[in-house]
VEXDO-963695 format. One record per residue (C-alpha): x, y, z. Coordinates in steps of 0.001 Angstrom, whole numbers. Each point is the difference from the previous one (the first is absolute). Layout:
<atoms>
        px        py        pz
         X         Y         Z
...
</atoms>
This chain:
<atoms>
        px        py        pz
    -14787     26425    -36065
      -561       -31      3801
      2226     -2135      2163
      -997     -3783      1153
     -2031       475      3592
      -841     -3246      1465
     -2992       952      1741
        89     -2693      2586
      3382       938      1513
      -688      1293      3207
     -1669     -3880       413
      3469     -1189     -1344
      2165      2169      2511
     -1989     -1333      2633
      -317     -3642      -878
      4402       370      -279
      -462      1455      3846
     -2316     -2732       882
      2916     -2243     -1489
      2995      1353      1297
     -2256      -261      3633
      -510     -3869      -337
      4033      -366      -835
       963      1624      2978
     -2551     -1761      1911
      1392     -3583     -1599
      3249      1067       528
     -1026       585      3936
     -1518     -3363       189
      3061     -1872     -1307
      2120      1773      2096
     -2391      -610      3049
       235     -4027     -1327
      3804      -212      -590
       598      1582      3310
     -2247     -2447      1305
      1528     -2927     -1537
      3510      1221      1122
     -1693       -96      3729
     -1491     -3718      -895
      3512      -843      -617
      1685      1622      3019
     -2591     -1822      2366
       470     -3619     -1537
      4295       486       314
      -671       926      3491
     -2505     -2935       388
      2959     -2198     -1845
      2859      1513      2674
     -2176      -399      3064
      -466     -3796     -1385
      3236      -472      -212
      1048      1746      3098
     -2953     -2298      1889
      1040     -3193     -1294
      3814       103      -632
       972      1501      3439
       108     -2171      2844
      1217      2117      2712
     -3725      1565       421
     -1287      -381      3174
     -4003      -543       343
      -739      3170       547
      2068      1512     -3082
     -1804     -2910     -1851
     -3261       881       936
       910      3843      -800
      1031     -1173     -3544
     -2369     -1921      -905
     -3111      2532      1495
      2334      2314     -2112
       -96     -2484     -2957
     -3899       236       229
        35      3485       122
      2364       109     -3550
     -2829     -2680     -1580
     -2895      2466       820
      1557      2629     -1755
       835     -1654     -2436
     -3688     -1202      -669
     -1212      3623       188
      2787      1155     -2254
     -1084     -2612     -2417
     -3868      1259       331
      1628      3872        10
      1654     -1007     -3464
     -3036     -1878     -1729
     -2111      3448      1065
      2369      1824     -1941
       497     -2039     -2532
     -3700       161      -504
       -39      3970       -34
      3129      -168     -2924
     -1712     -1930     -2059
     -2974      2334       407
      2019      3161      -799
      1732     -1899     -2893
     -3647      -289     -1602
      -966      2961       658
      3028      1135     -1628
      -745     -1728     -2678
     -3748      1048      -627
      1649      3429       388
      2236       -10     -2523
     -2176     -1504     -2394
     -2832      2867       416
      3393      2219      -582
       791     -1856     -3254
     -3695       -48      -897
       -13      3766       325
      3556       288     -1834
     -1151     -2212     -2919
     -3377      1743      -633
      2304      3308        11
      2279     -1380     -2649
     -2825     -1089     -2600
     -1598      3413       895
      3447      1692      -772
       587     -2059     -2946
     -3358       632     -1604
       242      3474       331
      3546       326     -1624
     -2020     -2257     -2817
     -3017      2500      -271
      2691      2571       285
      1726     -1354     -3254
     -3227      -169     -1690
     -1039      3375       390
      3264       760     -1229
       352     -1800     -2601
     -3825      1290     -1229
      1438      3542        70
      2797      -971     -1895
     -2758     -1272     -2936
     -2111      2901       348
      3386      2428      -477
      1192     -1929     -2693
     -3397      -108     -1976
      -954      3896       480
      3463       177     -1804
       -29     -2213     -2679
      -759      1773     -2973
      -932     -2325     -3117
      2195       328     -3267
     -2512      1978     -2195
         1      -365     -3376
</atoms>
């Protein structure tokens, strides 16, 4: 009785390569986008402080004034290509999360065809088995005589 050999597993091993490829590559995107969104979030409490710093202190002079508020306008405009930074890589995790996805299934595709393959074979395996079994036990038999 010769061993299961699923004859598409060279496919298999690299469909799971292709998969583990597209994790690493989501996992780089979300890290790209939570880094990002810590930034986003950095930028708007300095936007917040230099607000507050503006309007709450009254001992600027005009030219500190105009400094913080050309500085203010400087905070907003990164903020706004923070914001457009984030969306961009928001965009590409969502990408690599579906291509993870269409990855994984092809994997499980793969995987599942194995598994019927593997469990027909242990099936036909018991059959044949099972038919030598009858054949032995008939050669054998030996009617009463009488």
């Amino acid at each position: 009785m010769p061993p299961f050999r699923f004859r598409l597993q060279q496919v298999l091993d690299y469909r799971e390569q292709l998969e583990e490829q597209a994790k690493l590559a989501f996992a780089r995107a979300r890290t790209a986008h939570e880094t990002q969104q810590r930034q986003v979030e950095g930028v708007r409490a300095a936007i917040a402080e230099a607000e507050r710093k503006l309007y709450e202190d009254a001992r600027l002079t005009r030219d500190e004034l105009w400094l913080q508020r050309n500085f203010l306008r400087g905070l907003r405009e990164d903020l706004t290509h923070a914001e457009l930074r984030l969306r961009m890589l928001a965009q590409m995790m969502e990408q690599a999360r579906s291509e993870l996805v269409k990855k994984s299934q092809e994997r499980k595709l793969l995987e599942k065809l194995k598994d019927k393959q593997a469990a027909r074979h242990a099936h036909d395996e018991l059959l044949r088995e099972q038919r030598t079994y009858d054949e032995t036990a008939t050669l054998r038999f030996e009617p009463p005589s009488f």
